[in-house]
C-alpha positions in Angstrom: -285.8 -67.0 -48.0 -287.1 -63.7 -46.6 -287.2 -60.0 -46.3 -285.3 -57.0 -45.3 -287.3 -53.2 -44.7 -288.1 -50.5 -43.0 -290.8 -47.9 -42.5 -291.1 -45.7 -46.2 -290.7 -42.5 -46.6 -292.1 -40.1 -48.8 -288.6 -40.6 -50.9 -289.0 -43.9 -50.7 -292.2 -45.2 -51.0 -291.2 -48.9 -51.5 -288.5 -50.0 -48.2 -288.4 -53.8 -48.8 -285.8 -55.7 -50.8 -285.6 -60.0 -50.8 -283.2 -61.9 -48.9 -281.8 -65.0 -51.0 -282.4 -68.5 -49.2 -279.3 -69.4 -50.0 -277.7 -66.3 -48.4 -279.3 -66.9 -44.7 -276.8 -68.8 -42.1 -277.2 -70.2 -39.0 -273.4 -71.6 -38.8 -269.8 -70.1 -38.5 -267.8 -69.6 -40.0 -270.0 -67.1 -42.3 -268.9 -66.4 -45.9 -268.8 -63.0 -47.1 -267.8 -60.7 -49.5 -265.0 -58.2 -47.9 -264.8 -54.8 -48.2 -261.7 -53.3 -47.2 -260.8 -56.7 -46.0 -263.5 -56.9 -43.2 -267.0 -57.9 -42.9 -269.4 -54.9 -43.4 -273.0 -55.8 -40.8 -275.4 -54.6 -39.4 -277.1 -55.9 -35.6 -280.4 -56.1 -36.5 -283.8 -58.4 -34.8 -285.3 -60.5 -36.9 -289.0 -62.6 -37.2 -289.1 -65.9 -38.8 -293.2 -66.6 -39.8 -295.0 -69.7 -38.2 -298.0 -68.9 -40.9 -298.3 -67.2 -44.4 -300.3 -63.9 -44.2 -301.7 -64.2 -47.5 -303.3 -61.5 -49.6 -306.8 -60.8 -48.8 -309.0 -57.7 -49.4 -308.9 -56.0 -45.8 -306.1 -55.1 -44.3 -304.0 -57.5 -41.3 -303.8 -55.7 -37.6 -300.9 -55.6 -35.7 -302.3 -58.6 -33.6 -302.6 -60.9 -36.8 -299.1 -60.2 -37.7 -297.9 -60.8 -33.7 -299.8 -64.0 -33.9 -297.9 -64.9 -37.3 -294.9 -64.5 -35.6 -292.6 -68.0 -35.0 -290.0 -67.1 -33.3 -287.9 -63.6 -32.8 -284.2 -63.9 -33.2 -280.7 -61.6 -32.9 -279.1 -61.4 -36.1 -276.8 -59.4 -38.4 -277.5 -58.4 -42.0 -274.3 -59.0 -44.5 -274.1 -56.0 -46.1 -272.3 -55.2 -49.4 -273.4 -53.8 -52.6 -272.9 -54.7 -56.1 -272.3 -51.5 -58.0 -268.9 -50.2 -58.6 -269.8 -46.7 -57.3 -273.4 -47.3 -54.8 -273.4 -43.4 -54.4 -274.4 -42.2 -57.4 -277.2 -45.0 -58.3 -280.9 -44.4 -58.4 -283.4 -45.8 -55.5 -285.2 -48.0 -57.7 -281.6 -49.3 -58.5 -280.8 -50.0 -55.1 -284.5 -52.0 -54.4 -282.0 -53.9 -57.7 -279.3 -54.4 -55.4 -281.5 -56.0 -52.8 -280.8 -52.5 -50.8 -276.9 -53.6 -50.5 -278.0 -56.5 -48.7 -275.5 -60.0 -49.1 -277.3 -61.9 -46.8 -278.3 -62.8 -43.2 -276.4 -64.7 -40.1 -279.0 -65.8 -38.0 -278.2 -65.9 -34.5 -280.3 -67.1 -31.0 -284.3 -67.3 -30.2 -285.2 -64.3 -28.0 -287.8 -65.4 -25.4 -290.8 -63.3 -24.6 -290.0 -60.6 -27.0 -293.5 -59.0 -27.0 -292.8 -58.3 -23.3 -289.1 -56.9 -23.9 -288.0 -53.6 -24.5 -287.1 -53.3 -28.5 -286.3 -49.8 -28.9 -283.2 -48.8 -27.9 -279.9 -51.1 -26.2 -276.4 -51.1 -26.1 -274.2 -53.0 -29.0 -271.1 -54.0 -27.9 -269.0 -56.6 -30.8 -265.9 -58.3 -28.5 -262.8 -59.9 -30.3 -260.4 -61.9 -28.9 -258.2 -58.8 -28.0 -261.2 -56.8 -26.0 -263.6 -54.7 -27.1 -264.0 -53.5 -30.9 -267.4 -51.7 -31.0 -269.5 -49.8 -28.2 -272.7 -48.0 -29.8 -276.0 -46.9 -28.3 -278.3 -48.8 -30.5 -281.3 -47.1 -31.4 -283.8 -48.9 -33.8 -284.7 -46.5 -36.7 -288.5 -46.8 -37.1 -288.7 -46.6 -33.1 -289.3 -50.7 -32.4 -288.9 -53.3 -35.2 -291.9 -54.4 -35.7 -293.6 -51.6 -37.3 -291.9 -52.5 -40.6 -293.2 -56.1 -40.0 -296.7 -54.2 -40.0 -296.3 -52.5 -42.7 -294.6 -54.9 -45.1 -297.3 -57.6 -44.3 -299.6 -55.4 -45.6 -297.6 -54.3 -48.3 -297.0 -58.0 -49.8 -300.7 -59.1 -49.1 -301.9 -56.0 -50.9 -300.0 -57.0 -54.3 -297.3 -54.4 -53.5 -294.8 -56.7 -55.5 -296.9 -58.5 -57.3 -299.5 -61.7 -57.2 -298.9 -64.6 -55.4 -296.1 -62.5 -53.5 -296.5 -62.4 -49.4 -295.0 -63.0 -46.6 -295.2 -67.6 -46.2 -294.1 -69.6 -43.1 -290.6 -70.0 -42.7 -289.5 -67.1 -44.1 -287.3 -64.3 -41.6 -287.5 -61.0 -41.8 -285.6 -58.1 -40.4 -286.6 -54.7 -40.1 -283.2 -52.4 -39.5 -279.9 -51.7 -38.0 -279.8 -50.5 -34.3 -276.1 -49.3 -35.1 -276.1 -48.5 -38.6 -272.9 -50.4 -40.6 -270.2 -51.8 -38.7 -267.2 -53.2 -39.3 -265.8 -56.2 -38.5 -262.5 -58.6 -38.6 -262.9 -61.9 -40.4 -261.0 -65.0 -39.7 -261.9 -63.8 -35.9 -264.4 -65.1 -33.3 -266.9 -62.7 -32.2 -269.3 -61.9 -29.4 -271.9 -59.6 -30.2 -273.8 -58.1 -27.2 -277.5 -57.0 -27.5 -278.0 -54.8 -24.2 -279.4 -57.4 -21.8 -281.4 -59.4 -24.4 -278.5 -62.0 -25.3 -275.5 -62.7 -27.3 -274.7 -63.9 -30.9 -271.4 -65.5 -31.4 -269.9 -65.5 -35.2 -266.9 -65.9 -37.2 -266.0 -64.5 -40.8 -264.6 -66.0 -43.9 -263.9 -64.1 -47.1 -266.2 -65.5 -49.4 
């Protein structure tokens, strides 16, 4: 159903893990696996593909991945791993584990997001009681779409294999602005994405 990456790193070379179609929501409430009895995200922007970018022998520019580009949406990744004990596993064992990734909530269309400023924004998550979380998002690899860049490329070049790239339809999101964050479940929430817009969720224990 689509991706989840970031930049690499010369400790990790490959920074891209599959998200399962069955996984990705649009609707509340959301079902996921607790840990510590809340819902462990991460607020995060996402690109669903109008076009395949299939593999080919020269390399696609920034402007051929833009122009692949459906729509741009807020979203938060479900995180959770599968091991007993994530901190002592191996990378290659967390590219396994999907890198800890349960699923996606996808949340509203930005408009214009070529012309917005993707960098850096305040998170705020409200509850019905007030205000639960106030961070200065920051987007790891500077603005997320370099990691669109690069995994494009990655996919189209064989990176995980033939017949493997990115295809119309599928989303893909390219990292946290706040890290983890936890959240309440049974609860309606408002999360705030600086000026750019709101998503509005609700947790179940999967």
């Amino acid at each position: 159903g689509g991706w989840k990456c970031s930049v690499p790193t010369p400790e990790r070379k490959i920074a891209a893990a599959a998200i399962f179609a069955p996984t990705i929501v649009g609707v509340a409430p959301c079902p996921i696996l607790p840990i510590a009895g809340n819902a462990r995200v991460e607020p995060e922007i996402a690109f669903v593909l109008a076009r395949d970018l299939p593999a080919r022998a020269t390399p696609y520019d920034e402007a051929e991945v833009r122009g692949a580009i459906g729509e741009s949406r807020l979203v938060l990744e479900l995180m959770g791993p599968r091991y007993a004990d994530p901190t002592v596993i191996t990378f290659p064992e967390l590219l396994a584990d999907s890198i800890a990734n349960q699923g996606l909530f996808v949340g509203p269309v930005l408009s214009n997001p070529v012309g917005l400023a993707l960098d850096s924004f305040a998170i705020v998550i409200d509850g019905a009681d007030g205000t639960l979380v106030t961070r200065e998002g920051k987007h790891p690899d500077a603005h997320p779409l370099r990691p669109l860049y690069w995994l494009a490329n990655f996919l189209a070049g064989g990176g995980y294999g033939e017949g493997v790239w990115l295809k119309a339809g599928q989303i893909v999101t390219t990292g946290s602005y706040c890290g983890v964050v936890d959240v309440p479940l049974d609860t309606a929430l408002v999360v705030r994405y600086g000026d750019l817009g709101t998503l509005n969720v609700q947790f179940s224990a999967a």
